[in-house]
C-alpha positions as CSV (number, residue, x, y, z in Angstrom):
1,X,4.0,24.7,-13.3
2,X,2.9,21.1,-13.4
3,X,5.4,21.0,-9.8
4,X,3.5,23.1,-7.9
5,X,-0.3,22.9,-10.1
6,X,-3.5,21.1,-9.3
7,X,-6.2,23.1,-11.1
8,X,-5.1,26.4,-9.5
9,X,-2.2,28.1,-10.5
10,X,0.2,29.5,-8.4
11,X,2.2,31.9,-10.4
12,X,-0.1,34.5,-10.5
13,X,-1.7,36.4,-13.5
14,X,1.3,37.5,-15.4
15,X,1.3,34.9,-18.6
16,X,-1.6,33.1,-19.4
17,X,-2.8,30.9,-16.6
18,X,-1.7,26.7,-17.2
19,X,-5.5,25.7,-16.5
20,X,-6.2,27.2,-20.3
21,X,-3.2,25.3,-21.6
22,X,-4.7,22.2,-20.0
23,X,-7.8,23.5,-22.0
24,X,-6.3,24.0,-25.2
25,X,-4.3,20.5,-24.9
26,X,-7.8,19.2,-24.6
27,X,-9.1,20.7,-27.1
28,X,-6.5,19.5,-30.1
29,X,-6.0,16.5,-29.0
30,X,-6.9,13.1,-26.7
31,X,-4.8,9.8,-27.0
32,X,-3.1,8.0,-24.0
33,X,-1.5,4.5,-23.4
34,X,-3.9,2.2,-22.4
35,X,-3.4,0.7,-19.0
36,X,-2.2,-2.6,-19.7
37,X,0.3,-1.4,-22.1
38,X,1.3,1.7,-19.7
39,X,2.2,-0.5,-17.0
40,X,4.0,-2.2,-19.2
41,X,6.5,0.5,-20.1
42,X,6.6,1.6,-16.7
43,X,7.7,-2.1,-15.7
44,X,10.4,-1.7,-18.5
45,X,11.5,2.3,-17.5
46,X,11.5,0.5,-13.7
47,X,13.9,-2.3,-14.8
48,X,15.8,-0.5,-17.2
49,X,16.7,1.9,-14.2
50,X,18.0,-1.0,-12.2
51,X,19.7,-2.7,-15.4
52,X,23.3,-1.6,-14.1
53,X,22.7,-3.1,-10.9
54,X,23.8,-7.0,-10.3
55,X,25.5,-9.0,-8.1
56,X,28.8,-11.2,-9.5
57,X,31.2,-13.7,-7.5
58,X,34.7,-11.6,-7.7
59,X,37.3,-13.6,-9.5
60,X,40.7,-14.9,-8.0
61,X,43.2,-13.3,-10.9
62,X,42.8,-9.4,-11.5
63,X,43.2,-9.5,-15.1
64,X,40.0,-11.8,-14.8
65,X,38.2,-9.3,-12.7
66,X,39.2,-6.7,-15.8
67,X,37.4,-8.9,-18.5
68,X,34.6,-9.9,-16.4
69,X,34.1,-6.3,-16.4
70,X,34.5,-5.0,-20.0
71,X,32.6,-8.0,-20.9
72,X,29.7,-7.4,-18.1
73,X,29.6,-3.8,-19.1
74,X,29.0,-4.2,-22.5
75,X,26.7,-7.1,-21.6
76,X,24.7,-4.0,-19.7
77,X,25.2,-1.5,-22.2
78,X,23.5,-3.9,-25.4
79,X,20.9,-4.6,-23.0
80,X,20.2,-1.1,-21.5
81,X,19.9,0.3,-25.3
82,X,18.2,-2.7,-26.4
83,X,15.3,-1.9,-23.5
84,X,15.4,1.7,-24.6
85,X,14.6,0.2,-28.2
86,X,11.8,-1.8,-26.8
87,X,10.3,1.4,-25.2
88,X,10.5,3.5,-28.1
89,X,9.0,0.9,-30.4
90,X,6.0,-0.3,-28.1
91,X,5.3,3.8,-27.8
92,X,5.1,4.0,-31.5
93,X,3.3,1.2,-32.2
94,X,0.6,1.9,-29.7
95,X,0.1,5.7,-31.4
96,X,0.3,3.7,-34.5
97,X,-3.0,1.7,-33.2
98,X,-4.5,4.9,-32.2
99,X,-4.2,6.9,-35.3
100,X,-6.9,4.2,-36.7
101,X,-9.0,4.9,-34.2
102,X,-8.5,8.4,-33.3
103,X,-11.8,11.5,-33.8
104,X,-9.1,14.3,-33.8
105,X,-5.4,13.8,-34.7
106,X,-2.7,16.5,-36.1
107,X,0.8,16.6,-37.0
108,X,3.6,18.8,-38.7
109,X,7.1,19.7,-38.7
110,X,8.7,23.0,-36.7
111,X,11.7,24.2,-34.8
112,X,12.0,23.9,-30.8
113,X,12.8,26.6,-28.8
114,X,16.5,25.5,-29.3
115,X,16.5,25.5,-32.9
116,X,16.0,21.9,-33.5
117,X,13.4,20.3,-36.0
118,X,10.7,18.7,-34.3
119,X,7.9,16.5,-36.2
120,X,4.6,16.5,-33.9
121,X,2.2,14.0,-33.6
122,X,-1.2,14.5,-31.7
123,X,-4.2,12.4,-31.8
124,X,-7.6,12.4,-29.8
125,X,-9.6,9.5,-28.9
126,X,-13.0,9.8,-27.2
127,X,-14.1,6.0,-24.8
128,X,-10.9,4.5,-25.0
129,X,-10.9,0.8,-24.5
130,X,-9.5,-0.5,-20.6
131,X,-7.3,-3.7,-20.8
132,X,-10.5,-6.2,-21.4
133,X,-11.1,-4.3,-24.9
134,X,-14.3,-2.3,-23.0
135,X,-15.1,1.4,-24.3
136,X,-14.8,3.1,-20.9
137,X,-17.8,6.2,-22.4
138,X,-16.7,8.7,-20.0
139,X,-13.0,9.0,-20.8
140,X,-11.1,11.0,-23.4
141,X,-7.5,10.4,-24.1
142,X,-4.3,12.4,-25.7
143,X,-0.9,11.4,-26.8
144,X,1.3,14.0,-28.1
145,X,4.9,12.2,-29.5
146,X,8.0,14.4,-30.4
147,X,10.7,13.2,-33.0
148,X,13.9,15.3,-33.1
149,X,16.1,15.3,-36.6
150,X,18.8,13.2,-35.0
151,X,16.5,10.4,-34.4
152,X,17.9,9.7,-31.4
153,X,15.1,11.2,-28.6
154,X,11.4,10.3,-28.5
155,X,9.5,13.2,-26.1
156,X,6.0,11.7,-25.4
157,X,2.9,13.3,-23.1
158,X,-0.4,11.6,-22.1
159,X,-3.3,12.5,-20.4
160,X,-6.4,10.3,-19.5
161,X,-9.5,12.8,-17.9
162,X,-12.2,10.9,-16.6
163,X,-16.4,12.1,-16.2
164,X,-18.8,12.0,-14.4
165,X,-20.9,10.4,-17.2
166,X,-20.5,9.4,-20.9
167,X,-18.7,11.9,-23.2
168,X,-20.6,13.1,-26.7
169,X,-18.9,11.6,-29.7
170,X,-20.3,14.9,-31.4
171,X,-16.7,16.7,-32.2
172,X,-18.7,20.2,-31.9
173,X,-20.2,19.1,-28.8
174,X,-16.8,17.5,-27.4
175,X,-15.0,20.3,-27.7
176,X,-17.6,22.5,-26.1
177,X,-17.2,20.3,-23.1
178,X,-13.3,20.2,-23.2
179,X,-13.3,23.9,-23.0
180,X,-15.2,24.3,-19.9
181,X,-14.0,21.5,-18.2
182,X,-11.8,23.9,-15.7
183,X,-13.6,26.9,-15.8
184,X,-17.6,27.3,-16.9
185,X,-20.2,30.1,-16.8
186,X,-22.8,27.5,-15.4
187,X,-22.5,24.6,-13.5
188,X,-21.9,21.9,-15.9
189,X,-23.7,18.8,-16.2
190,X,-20.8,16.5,-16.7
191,X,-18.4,17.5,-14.3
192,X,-14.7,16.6,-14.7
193,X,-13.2,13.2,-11.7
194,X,-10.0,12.7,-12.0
195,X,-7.1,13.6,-14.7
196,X,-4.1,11.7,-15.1
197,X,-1.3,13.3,-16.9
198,X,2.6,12.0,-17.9
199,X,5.5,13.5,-20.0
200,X,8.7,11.1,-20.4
201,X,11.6,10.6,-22.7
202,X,11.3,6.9,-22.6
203,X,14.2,7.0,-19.4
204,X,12.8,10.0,-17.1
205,X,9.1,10.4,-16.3
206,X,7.3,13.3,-14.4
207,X,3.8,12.2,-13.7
208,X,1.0,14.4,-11.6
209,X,-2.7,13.4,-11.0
210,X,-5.5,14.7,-9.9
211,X,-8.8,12.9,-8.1
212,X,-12.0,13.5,-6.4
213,X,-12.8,16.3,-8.6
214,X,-16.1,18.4,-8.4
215,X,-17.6,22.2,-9.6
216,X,-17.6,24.6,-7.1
217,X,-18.4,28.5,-7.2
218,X,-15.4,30.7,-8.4
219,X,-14.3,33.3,-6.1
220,X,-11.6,35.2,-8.1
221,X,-13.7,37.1,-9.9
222,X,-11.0,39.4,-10.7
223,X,-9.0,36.5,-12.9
224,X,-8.9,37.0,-16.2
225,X,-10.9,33.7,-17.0
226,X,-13.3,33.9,-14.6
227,X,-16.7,32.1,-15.5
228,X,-18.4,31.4,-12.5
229,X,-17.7,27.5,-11.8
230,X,-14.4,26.3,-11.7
231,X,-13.5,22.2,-10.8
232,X,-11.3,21.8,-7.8
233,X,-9.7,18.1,-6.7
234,X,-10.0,16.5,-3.4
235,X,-6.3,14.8,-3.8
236,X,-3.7,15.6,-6.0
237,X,0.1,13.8,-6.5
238,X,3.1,15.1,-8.4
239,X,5.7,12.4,-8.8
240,X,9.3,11.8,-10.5
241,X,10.5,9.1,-11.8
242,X,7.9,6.4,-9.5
243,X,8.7,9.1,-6.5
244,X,6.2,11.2,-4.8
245,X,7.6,14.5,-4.7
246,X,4.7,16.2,-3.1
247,X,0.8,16.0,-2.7
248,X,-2.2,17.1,-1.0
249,X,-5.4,16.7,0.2
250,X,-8.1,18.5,0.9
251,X,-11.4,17.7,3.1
252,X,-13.7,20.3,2.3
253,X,-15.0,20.2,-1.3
254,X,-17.6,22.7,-0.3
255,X,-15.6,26.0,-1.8
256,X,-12.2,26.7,-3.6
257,X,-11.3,28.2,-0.2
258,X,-7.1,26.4,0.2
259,X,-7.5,24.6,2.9
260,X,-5.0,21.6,1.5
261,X,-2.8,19.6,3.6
262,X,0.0,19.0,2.3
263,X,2.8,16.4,2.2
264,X,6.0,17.5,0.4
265,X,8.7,14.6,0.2
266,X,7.9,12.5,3.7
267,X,6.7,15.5,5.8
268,X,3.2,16.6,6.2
269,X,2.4,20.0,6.2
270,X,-0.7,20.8,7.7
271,X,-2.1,24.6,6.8
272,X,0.1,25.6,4.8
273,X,-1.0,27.9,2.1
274,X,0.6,28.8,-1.5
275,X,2.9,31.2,-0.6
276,X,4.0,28.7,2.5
277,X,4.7,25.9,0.1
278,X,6.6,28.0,-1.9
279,X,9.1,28.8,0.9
280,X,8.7,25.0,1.8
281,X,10.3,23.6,-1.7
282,X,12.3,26.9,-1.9
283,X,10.5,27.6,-5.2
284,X,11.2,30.7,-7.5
285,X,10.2,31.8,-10.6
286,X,11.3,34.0,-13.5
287,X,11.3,34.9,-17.1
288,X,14.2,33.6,-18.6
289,X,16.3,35.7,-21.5
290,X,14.1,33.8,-24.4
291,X,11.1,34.8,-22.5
292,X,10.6,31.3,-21.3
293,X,8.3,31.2,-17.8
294,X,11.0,29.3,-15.4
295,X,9.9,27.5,-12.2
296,X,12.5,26.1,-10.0
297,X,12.0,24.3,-6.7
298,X,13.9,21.9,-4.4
299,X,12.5,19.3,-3.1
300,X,14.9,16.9,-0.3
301,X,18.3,16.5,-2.3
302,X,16.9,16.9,-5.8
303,X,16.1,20.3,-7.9
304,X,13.9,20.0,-10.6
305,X,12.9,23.0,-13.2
306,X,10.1,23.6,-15.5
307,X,10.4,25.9,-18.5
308,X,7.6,27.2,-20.7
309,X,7.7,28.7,-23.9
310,X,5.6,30.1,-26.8
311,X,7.4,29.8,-30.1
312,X,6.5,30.2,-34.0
313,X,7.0,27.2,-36.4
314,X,11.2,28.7,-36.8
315,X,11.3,28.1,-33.1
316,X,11.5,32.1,-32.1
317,X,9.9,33.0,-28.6
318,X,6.7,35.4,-28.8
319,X,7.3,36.2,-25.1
320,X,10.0,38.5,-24.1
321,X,12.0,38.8,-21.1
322,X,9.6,41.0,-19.4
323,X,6.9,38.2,-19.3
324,X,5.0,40.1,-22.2
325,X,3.7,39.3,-26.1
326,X,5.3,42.4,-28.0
327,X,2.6,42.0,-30.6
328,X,-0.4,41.2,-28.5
329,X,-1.4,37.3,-27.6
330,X,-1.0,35.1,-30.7
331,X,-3.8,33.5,-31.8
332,X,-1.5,30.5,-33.3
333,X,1.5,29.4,-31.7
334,X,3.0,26.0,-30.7
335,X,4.1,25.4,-26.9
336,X,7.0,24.1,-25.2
337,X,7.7,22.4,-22.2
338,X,10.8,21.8,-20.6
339,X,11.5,19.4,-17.6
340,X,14.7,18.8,-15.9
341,X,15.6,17.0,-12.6
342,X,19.5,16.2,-10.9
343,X,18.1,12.5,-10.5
344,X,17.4,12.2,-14.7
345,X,18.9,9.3,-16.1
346,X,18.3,10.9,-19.9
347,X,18.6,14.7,-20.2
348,X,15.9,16.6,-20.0
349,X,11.7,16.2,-20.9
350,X,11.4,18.5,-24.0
351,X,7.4,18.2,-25.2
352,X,6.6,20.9,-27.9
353,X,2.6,21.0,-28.8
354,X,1.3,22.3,-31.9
């Protein structure tokens, strides 16, 4: 669960672990905004937010006050969808840019978990340029864009990951790198920094980063994907919507021993291990009745979920309510994720990834 993950997992060993998803994403595909432009949006999802907020002299005559207010309110409306228009078309155009420059990119058409026709976009670009047009070498970046039938929803994720030093433009080599980037049998000679990693629907954005990052020695040698190195992350932040939902930090980089300090909404938590935390943010999870992997949590006043599912191109789960593949792990398969939160202003954050 991106809620509750840094590079370790906390759900335990029953589906495949979310550090090999965050492998595989790498692996098909690397585009993000760039900075600049980023900002940007986030500028416009921050004012677009406050867009129904403003301050008006109250007039004398109520039958005044009445038109003032139809008029102001579809004033507000044109404006809010006109915003939303503006993010959904700088979104597109930036991909558009990207596709020219893009190493890896892939698209096609499927069904979502919920039935729905979904056309995916993914594209990879290796030394993206910053704001002042620079190739920054040791960066890799991935945009993933979901168009439903209706036309009316854009989904979008991005990651940026950042190296120690320059990446190889080589796509063998590249993706030899991307796949041991979490977990490696040796330890690797371009280790991964820092990650930064958002899913939106161009109203509601989930955001969760990850900094400080080094190798260290693996001690669960009894997981599934052990290798022998594994990278761990001095500070880590999970946020919603531009608020900090939780984070932590941790001062010894010397092992993968926890010993994180936490801070969940405004209070710090020092000590407190995995299965603390999960009491902390009353967190539960499940297998839903599609065989979707649920995570729930509450965190101050608001509850927020996470759903992940693997589905075939007609949108049918291969997991089934027991948390298991029927007919073994599929080597294809296309995966969903699901975000919800009771302080979303659009719905829910439906990604699928081919």
């Amino acid at each position: 669960m991106r809620l509750l993950q840094s590079n370790e997992s906390l759900q335990g060993k029953r589906i495949i672990n979310l550090r090999t998803i965050a492998v595989l994403l790498a692996l098909v595909f690397t585009v993000t905004i760039g900075t600049a432009m980023a900002d940007d949006i986030k500028a416009m999802l921050r004012k677009l937010k406050s867009s129904d907020r403003m301050e008006m002299r109250t007039p004398t005559s109520v039958a005044a006050a009445r038109g003032m207010s139809r008029r102001e309110n579809l004033r507000s409306d044109a404006s809010t969808e006109s915003m939303r228009s503006s993010i959904r078309e700088s979104i597109q155009a930036m991909a558009a840019d990207e596709i020219k420059s893009a190493e890896f990119e892939f698209g096609k058409v499927c069904k979502d978990i919920h039935g729905n026709w979904v056309r995916i976009e993914e594209y990879i670009k290796i030394a993206p340029e910053d704001a002042n047009g620079i190739a920054q070498l040791n960066k890799f970046k991935v945009m993933i864009l979901n168009e439903r039938e209706d036309g009316d929803r854009l989904d979008y994720f991005q990651n940026i990951s950042t190296f120690e030093n320059d990446l190889p433009t080589d796509p063998a080599e590249f993706s030899s790198l991307a796949k041991d980037m979490y977990k490696s049998a040796s330890m690797p000679e371009n280790q991964l920094l820092e990650i930064y990693n958002i899913v939106s629907n161009t109203q509601d954005e989930v955001v969760w980063t990850a900094t400080g990052g080094t190798s260290v020695t693996d001690s669960d040698t009894e997981s599934y994907d052990y290798k022998g190195y594994e990278t761990i992350f001095e500070d880590y932040v999970y946020t919603i919507n531009d608020v900090t939902q939780y984070k932590y930090h941790r001062p010894d980089l010397s092992s993968d021993v926890d010993n994180r300090s936490w801070t969940v909404g405004d209070d710090v938590v020092i000590g407190l291990d995995k299965d603390g935390l999960k009491e902390e943010i009353k967190l539960t999870d499940t297998i839903d009745s599609n065989g979707g992997y649920l995570v729930t949590a509450k965190i101050g006043d608001e509850t927020s979920t996470e759903t992940y599912y693997y589905i075939d191109d007609e949108g049918n789960s291969l997991m089934d309510s027991s948390g298991a593949f029927p007919g073994g792990v599929p080597s294809t398969y296309n995966y969903e994720m699901i975000f919800t939160n009771t302080a979303f202003e659009g719905g829910t954050i439906d990604i699928v990834v081919a």
